[in-house]
C-alpha positions in Angstrom: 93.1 35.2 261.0 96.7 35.4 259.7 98.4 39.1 258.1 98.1 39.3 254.4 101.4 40.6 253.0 102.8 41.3 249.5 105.0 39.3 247.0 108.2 40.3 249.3 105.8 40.9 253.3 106.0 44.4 252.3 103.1 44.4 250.0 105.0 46.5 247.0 105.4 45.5 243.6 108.3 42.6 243.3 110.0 45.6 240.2 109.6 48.4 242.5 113.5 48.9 242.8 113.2 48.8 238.7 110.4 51.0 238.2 112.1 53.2 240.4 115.9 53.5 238.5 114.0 53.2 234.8 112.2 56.7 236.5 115.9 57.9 237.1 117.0 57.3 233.6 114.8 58.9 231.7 117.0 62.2 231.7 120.0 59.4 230.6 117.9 58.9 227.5 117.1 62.4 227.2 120.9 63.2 226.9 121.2 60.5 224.4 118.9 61.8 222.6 120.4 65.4 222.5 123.9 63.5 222.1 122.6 61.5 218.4 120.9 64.9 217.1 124.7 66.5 217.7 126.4 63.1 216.4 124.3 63.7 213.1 125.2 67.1 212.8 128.8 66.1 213.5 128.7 63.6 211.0 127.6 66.2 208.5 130.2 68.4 208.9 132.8 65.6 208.6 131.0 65.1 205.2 131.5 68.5 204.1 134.9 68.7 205.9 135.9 65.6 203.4 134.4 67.8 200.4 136.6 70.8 200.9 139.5 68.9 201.3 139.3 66.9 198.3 138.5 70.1 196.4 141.9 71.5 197.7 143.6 68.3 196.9 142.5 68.9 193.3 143.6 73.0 193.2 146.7 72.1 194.9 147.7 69.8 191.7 146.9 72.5 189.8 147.8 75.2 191.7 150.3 76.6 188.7 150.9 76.7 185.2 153.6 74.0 185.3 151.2 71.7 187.0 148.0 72.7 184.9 150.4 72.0 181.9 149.5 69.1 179.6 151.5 67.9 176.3 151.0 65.6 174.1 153.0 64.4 170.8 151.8 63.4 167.4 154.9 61.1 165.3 155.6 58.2 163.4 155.2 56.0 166.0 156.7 53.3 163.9 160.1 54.8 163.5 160.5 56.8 167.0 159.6 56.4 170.4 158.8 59.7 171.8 159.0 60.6 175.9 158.5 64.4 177.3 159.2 66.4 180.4 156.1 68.7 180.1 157.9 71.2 182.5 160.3 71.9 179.4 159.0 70.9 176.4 157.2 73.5 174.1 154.8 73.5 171.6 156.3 73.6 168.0 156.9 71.7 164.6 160.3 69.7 164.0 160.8 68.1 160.4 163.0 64.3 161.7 164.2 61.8 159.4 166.4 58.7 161.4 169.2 58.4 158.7 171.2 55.9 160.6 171.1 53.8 164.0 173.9 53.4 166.4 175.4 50.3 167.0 178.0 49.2 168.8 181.6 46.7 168.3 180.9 43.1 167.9 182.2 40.4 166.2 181.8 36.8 165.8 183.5 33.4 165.8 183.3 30.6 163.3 181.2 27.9 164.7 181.5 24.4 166.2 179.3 21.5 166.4 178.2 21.8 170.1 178.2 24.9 172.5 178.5 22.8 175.3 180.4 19.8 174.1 182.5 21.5 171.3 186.2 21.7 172.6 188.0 24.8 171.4 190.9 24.8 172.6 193.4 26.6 175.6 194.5 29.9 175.1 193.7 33.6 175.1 191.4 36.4 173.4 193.0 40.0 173.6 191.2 43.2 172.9 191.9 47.1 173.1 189.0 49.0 174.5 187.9 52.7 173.7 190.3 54.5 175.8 193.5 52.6 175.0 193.4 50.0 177.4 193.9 46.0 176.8 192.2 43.2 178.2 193.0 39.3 177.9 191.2 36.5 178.5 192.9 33.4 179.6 190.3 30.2 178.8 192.0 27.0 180.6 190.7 23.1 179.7 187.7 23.9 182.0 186.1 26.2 180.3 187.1 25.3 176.8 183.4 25.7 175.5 181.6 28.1 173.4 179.5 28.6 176.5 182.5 28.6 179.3 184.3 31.5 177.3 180.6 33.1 177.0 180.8 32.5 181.1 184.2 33.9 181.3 183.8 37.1 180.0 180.3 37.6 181.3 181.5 37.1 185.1 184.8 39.8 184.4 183.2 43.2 186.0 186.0 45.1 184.2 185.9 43.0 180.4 184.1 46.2 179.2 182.2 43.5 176.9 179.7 40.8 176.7 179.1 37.5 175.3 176.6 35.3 174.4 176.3 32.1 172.3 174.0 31.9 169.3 172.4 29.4 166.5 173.6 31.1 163.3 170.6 29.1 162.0 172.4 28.2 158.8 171.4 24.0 159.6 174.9 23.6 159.1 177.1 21.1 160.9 178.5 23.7 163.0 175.7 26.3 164.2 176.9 27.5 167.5 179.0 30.8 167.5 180.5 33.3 170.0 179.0 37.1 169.3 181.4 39.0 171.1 179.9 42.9 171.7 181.2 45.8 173.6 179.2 47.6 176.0 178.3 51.1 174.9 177.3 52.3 171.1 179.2 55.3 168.9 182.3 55.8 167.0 184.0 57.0 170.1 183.1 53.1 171.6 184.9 51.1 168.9 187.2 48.6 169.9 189.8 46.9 167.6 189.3 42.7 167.9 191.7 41.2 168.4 193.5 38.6 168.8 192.6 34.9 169.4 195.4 32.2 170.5 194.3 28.9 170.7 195.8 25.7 170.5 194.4 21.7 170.3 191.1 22.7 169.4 188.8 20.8 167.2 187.9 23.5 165.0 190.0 26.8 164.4 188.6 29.3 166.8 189.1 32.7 165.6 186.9 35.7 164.3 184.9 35.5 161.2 182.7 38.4 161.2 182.7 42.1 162.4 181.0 45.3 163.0 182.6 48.4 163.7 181.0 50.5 166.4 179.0 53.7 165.2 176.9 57.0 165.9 172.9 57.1 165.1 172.5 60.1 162.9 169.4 62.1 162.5 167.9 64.8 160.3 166.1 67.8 162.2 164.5 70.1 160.4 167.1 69.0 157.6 170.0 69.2 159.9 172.0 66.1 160.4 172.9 65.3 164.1 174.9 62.8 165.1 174.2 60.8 168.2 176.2 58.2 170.7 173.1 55.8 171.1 169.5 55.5 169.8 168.2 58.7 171.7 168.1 62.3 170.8 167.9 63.7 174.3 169.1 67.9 173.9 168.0 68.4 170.3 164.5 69.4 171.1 164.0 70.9 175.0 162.0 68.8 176.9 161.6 65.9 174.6 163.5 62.7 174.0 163.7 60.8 170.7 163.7 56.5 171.1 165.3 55.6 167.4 163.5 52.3 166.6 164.2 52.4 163.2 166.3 54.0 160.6 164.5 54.8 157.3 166.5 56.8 155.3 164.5 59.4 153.2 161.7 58.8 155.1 161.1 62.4 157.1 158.4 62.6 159.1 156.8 65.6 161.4 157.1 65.8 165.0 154.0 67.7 166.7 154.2 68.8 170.2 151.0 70.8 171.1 149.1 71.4 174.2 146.9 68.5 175.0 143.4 70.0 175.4 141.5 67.1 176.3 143.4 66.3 179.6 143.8 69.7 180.1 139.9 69.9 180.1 139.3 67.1 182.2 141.7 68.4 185.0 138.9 71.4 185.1 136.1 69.3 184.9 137.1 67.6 187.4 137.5 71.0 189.3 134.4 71.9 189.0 132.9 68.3 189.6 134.9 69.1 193.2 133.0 72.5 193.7 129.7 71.5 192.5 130.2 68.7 195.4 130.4 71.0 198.0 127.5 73.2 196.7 125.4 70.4 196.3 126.0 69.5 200.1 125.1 72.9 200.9 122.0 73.1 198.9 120.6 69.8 200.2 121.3 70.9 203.3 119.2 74.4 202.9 116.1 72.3 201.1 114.2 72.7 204.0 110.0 72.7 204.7 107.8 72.3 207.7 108.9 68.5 208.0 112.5 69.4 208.3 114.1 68.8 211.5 116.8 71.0 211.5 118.3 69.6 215.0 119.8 67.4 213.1 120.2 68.7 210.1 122.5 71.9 208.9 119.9 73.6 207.3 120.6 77.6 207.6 123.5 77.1 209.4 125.8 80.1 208.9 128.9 78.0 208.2 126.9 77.0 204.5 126.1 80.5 203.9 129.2 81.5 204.4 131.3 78.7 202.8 129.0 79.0 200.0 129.0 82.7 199.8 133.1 82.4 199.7 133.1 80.3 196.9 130.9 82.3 194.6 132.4 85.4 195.0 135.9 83.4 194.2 134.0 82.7 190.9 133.1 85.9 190.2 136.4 87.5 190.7 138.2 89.7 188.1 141.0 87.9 186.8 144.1 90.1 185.6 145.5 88.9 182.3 148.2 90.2 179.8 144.8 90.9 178.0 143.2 92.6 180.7 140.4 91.6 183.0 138.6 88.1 183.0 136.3 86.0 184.6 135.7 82.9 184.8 132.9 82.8 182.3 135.1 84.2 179.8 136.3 80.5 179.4 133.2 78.8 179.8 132.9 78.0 183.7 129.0 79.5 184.6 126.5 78.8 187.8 123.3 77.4 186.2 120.0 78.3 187.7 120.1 75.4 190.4 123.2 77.2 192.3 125.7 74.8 190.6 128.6 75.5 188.2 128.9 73.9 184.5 131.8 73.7 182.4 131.1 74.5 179.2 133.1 71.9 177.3 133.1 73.3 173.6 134.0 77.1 174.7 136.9 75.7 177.0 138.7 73.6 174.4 138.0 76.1 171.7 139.5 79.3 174.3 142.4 76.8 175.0 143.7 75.8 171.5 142.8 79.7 170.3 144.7 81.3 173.2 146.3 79.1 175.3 148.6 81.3 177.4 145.1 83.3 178.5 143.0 80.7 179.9 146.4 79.4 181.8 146.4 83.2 183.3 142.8 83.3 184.1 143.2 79.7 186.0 146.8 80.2 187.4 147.9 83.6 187.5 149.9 86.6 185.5 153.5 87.7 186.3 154.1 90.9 184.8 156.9 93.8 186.1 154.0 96.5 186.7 151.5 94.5 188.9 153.9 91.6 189.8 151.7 88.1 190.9 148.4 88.6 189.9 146.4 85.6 191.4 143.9 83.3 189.4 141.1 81.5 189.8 142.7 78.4 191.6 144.3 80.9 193.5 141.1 82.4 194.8 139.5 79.4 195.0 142.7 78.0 197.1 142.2 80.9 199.6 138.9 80.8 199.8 139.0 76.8 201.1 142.2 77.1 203.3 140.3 79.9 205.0 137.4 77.7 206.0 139.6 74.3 206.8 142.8 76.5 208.5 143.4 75.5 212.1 142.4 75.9 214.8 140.3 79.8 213.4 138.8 78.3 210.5 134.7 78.1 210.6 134.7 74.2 210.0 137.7 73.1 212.4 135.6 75.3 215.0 132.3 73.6 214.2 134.1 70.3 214.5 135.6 71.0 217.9 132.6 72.5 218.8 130.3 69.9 218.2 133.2 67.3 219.8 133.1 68.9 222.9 129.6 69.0 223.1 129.1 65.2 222.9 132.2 64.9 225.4 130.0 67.0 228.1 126.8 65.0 227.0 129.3 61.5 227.5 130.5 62.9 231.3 126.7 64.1 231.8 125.9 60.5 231.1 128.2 58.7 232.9 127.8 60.9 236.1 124.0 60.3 236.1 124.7 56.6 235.3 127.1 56.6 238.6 124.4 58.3 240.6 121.9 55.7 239.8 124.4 53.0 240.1 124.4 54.1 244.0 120.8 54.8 244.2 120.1 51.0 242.8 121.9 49.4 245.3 121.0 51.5 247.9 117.6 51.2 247.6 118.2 47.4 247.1 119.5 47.3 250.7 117.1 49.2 252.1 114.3 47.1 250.6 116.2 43.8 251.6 116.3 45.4 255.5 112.4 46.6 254.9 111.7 42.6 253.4 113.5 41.3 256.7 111.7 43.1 259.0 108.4 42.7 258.0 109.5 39.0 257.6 110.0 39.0 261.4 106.8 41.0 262.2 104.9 38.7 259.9 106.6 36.0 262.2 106.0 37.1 265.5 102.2 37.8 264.6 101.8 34.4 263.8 103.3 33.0 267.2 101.2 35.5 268.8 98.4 33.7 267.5 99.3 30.3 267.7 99.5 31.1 271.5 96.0 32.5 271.7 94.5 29.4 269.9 96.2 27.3 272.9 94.7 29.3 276.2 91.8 27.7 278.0 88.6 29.4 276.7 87.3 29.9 280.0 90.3 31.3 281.9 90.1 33.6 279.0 86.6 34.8 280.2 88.2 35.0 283.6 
């Protein structure tokens, strides 16, 4: 009767060597576990690390009361064109009536049939500019056009004038004429025009109309002021005046007046910011006896203490040229759910009744006695660069804490994986050598007993 072995003579399961390593990687999975519960939590505090920075981006841009600042303008927007630098303009009242607009030299030539065609002659124009000096333009055969003059004068960098080539529109047999035009507007840009000599020409060519250069001139606050060009840039700080039209007699009031509404936004956005953070935190801290807080930051001391910073920078007294505020005294409140509301109404109402106050409760107050007095973006600013400062604030710690703990879980990993790396193969061999030997047992037995089936019976029983 032959030896009854297993699937590889060694009677063992054929997954043996597998049982064995999935044995030796349970404490892999273990770590993995350990290393996704610290993952989460990292991921968390990236969250709330992205929270606070955004809420600094925002106090940054309105870290002063420059930046906080907000202008707007209230004109005839069909007369003017109104631009302001709200670093320099102030609020205030001006009376403006556009009496006249400036305009600059031009003139123009009596017309010919064809601007391309039309042959006007060889010769020369010759004009004085501004500041005494004379130019000339010499027009050969080539460019004895309306156009080639136009081309001529356009392509000289130092004409000091321009040209281009117009449709009167009169349906007349000759249309096309030169507009010839210097450069800059104002009486002190007038230029005397000239001279034309042209000879063999189809048509005369010389100059049949022109205007004389002049200043824009303005009323403010019935004041005339006379202007170069169409923009009042230094009569009003901080504000420039685009003349679009002159309509004399027609005065009109320019208002320039804090603009409450974007002013309000900026802070509602503010505390849109902070109420983002809080509401991390108090999601965070909803905990109950499902909560796993391995994963989770519930109670963590870096909430309570990020959260405790915060409200005490809302609750801070606020020096003003008024004395003491806070930052309810503008309308900014916590509600009962832990989160701040801006009370929109009692905001814009503080802001267009006292203006310079709220900016000092949000930005600050200079004075001789006390000198910088911060403000409430000020606190808040501190309070925030505290927590994200590097490398001792709480949340840059956390974050490199929690890195370095999944780095040790990683090496943990990959040493374990090594050792079972080795242990695979070597049992592999050793299971291979065990296979072969029993293999050549196995064998032998079997010629053992093919030999006793051969004998003699009775020489066997001797």
């Amino acid at each position: 009767m032959g030896i009854s072995f297993g699937s590889i003579n060694t009677g063992l399961p054929k997954d043996i060597v597998k049982q064995i390593i999935e044995a030796e990687k349970i404490p892999i999975k273990k770590m993995e576990g350990r290393k996704g519960k610290v993952k989460a939590k990292q991921d968390l505090v990236s969250d709330l690390v992205k929270r606070m920075e955004d809420m600094r981006a925002l106090l940054n841009t309105n870290a002063d009361a420059r930046n906080l600042k907000e202008i707007q303008a209230n004109y005839n927007d069909k007369i003017v064109g109104v631009t302001m630098d709200k670093n320099k303009a102030k609020p205030g009242s001006h009376q403006i009536e556009v009496v006249q607009l400036a305009q600059k030299s031009s003139a123009m030539t009596s017309g010919f049939e064809d601007k391309e065609e039309s042959y006007i002659g060889v010769g020369y124009i010759q004009y004085h500019l501004p500041n005494g000096e004379s130019r000339d333009i010499y027009v050969d055969s080539e460019n004895a056009t309306l156009s080639g003059v136009a081309k001529l004068i356009n392509n000289t960098p130092d004409a000091g004038m321009t040209a281009k080539v117009i449709d009167d529109g009169s349906g007349s047999e000759s249309p096309y004429r030169l507009i010839l035009s210097l450069s800059d507007t104002g009486d002190a840009s007038k230029a005397e025009f000239p001279y034309f000599y042209f000879v063999d020409g189809e048509n005369d060519f010389f100059l049949e109309k022109e205007r004389e250069a002049q200043d824009a001139i303005i009323k403010v606050d019935g004041f005339e002021v006379q202007l170069p060009e169409n923009k009042a840039k230094d009569i009003i700080d901080g504000v420039t005046v685009d003349l679009k039209k002159a309509v004399p007699g027609e005065e009109f009031t320019l208002q320039v007046s804090e603009d409450i509404g974007k002013i309000s936004e900026k802070i509602s956005d503010m505390v849109d910011k902070i109420n983002s953070v809080l509401s991390f935190i108090k999601e965070q801290n909803t905990l109950d006896e499902n909560s796993d807080t391995t994963k989770t930051l519930g109670g963590d001391f870096i909430l309570q203490t990020i959260e405790g910073r915060l409200r005490s920078s809302m609750f801070k007294n606020i020096l003003t040229e008024e004395g003491y505020k806070r930052a309810g005294d503008i309308g900014i409140t916590f509600q009962r759910d832990g989160l701040l509301k801006l009370d929109s109404k009692k905001f814009d109402n503080m802001l267009s009744s006292n203006y310079t106050v709220v900016s000092q409760v949000l930005t600050g107050f200079v004075s001789e006695e006390t000198g910088n007095s911060p403000g409430l973006v000020d606190n808040l600013k501190d309070a925030v660069s505290e927590t994200l400062k590097s490398p001792g604030g709480i949340l840059r710690s956390r974050q490199r804490s929690l890195r370095n703990n999944i780095s040790q879980i990683d090496r943990r990993i990959q040493q374990k994986q090594r050792v079972i790396e080795r242990k695979e193969k070597n049992l592999k061999d050793k299971f291979a050598r065990l296979e072969g030997t029993i293999s050549k047992i196995k064998n032998q037995g079997a010629g053992i007993a093919a030999l006793g089936a051969q004998a003699n019976p009775v020489t066997q029983l001797g």
